[in-house]
Each structure stands twice: as structure tokens, then as C-alpha cells.
C-alpha positions as CSV (number, residue, x, y, z in Angstrom):
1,X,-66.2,33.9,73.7
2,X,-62.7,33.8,72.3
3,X,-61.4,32.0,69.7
4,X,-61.1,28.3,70.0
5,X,-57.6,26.7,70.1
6,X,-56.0,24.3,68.0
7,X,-53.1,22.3,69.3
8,X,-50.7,19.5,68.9
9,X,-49.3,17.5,72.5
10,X,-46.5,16.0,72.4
11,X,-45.8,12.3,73.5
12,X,-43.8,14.0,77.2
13,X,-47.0,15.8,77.4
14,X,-49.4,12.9,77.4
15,X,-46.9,10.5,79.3
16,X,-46.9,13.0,81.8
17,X,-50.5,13.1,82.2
18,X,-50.6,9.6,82.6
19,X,-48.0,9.0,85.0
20,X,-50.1,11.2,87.8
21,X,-53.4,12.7,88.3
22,X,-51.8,15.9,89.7
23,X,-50.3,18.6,87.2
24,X,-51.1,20.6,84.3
25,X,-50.5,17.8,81.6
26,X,-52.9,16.0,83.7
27,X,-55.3,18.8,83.7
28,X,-54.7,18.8,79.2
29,X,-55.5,15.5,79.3
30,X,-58.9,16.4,81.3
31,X,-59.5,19.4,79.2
32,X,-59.1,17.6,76.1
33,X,-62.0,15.2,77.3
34,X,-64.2,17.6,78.3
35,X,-63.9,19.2,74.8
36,X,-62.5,22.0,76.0
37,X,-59.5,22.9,72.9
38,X,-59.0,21.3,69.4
39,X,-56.1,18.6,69.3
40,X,-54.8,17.3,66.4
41,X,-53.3,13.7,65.9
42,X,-51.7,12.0,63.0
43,X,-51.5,8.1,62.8
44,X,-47.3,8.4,63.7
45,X,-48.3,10.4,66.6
46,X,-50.7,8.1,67.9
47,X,-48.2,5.1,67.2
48,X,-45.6,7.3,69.5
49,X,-47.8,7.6,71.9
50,X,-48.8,3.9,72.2
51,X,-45.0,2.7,72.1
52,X,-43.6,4.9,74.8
53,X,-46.8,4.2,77.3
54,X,-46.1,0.7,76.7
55,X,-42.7,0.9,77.3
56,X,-41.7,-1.3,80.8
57,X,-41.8,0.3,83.7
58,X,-43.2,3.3,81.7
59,X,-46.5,3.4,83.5
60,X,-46.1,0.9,86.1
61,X,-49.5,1.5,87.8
62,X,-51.4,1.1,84.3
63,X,-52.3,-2.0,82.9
64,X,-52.2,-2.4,79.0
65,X,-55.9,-1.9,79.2
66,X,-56.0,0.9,81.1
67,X,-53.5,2.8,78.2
68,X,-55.5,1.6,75.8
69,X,-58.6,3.3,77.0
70,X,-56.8,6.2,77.6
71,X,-55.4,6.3,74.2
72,X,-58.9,5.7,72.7
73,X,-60.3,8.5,74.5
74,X,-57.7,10.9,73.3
75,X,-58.3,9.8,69.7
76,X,-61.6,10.4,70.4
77,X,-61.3,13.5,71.2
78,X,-59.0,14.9,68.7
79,X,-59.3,15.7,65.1
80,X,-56.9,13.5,62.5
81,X,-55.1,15.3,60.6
82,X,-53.3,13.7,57.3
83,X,-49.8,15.1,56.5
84,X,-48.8,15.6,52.7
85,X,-45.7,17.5,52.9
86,X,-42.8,17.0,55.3
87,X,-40.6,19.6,56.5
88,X,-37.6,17.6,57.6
89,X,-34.8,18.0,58.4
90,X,-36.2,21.3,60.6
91,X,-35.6,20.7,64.0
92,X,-32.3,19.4,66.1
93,X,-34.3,16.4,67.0
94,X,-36.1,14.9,63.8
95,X,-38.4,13.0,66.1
96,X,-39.6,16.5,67.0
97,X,-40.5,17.1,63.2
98,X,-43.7,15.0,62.7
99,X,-45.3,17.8,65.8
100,X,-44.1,20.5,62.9
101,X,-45.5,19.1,60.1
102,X,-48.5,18.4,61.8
103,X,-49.0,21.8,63.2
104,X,-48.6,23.3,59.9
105,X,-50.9,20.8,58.2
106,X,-53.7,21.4,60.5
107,X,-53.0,25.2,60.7
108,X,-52.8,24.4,65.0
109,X,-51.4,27.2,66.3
110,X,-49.7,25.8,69.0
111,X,-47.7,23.4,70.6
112,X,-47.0,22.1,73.9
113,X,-44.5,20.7,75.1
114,X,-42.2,20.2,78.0
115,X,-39.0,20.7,75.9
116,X,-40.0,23.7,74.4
117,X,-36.1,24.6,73.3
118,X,-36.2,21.9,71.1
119,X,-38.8,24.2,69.0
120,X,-37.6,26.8,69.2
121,X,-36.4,26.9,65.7
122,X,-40.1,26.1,64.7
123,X,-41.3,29.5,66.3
124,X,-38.5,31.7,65.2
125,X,-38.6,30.3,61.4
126,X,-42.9,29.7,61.3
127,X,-44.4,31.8,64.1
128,X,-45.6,28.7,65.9
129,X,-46.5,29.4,69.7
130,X,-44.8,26.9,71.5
131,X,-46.1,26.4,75.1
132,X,-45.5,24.6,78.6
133,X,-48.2,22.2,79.7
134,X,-48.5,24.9,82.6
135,X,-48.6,27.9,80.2
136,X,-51.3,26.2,77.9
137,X,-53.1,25.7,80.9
138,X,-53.2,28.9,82.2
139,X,-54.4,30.5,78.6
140,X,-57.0,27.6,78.2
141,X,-58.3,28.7,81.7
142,X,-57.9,32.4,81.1
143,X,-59.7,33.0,77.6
């Protein structure tokens, strides 16, 4: 058995998954139920994720309901982690920090991500592994 991975999603990651039941986000999203990775979550990344699914027209074939269970299952699911240091400014996009800081708090080793330029500083300067939804997929599936 190989060793177990720990990971941060980011919010296009999860919206993605949401927006269709085909696709490898999707697929996360089903892996993460079954238990099949560690994710980690912090209270801000939780709050993105809620705001931008609730956004109109975001998920037009969801009720508010519906993203809320799906939200609860994914907090279920996932291991809070508290952040005590911030590493900001470190990335183009300071949105993109809190997935950082995160990471490094929880010692994840990865993130996904379907913007993975937008880390790229984060694996050059920290050694992060930054991965597609479709890369992740394929090592979660391969291990």
C-alpha cells in the first residue's frame, strides 16, 4: 500500500465538480467521499467555497440545499486544519495564498488546481506538487 496523500482543492476544483457529474474534479469530489485521500480545509476555504457556489447562475441546476449538502459532506470528509502563520504576499494572486499557507500548515503535499501557473511560484520556492484535477486523478488511481 503506498503512502496516503494529503491535499488541498481549490475552490475551481470543487466548482467544477459540482457543475457536472462527468470529469476528473467530479471524480475528486467522489474520491474524497469514499475516503479515498486526505483533504485539508481551513474555515476561509470553506467560506470561499460556499460564496462562489452560491453565486447566481453559478450552479443553476443546484438548489441552495443541494450545495449545502454537498458542502457538508466535503467538510465531513476533510481534516481542519488551523493556520498560524501567513505567507503573504507569495503568489501573483493573494487569493491563491490561503491554498499556500494551508498546505504548509498541514504539511499536504499537494495541490490541485486547474490554474496551476498561478503556483507555480509555490513549487519552485517550497517544493509543493502542484497538480491538475486530471493529474491527481490519475496518481490517486495509480498508487
Amino acid at each position: 500500500m503506498g503512502i496516503r496523500k494529503t491535499v488541498v482543492l481549490d475552490t475551481n476544483v470543487m466548482i467544477s465538480a459540482m457543475r457536472s457529474n462527468k470529469g476528473a474534479s467530479h471524480a475528486i469530489l467522489r474520491a474524497l467521499h469514499a475516503k479515498e485521500f486526505d483533504c485539508l480545509l481551513s474555515v476561509p476555504l470553506v467560506l470561499e467555497y460556499e460564496s462562489v457556489a452560491k453565486r447566481p447562475g453559478m450552479l443553476p441546476h443546484l438548489s441552495e440545499r443541494d450545495i449545502e449538502a454537498i458542502l457538508d459532506m466535503i467538510c465531513s470528509r476533510s481534516m481542519e486544519q488551523k493556520i498560524f502563520f501567513q505567507w503573504r504576499p507569495f503568489l501573483k494572486d493573494p487569493n491563491d495564498d490561503m491554498l499556500v499557507e494551508l498546505a504548509i500548515a498541514g504539511r499536504a503535499s499537494t495541490i490541485v488546481t486547474s490554474n496551476i501557473g498561478d503556483f507555480e511560484d509555490a513549487r519552485k520556492a517550497l517544493g509543493l506538487e502542484i497538480l491538475t484535477p486530471k493529474e491527481f486523478l490519475i496518481q490517486l488511481r495509480t498508487k
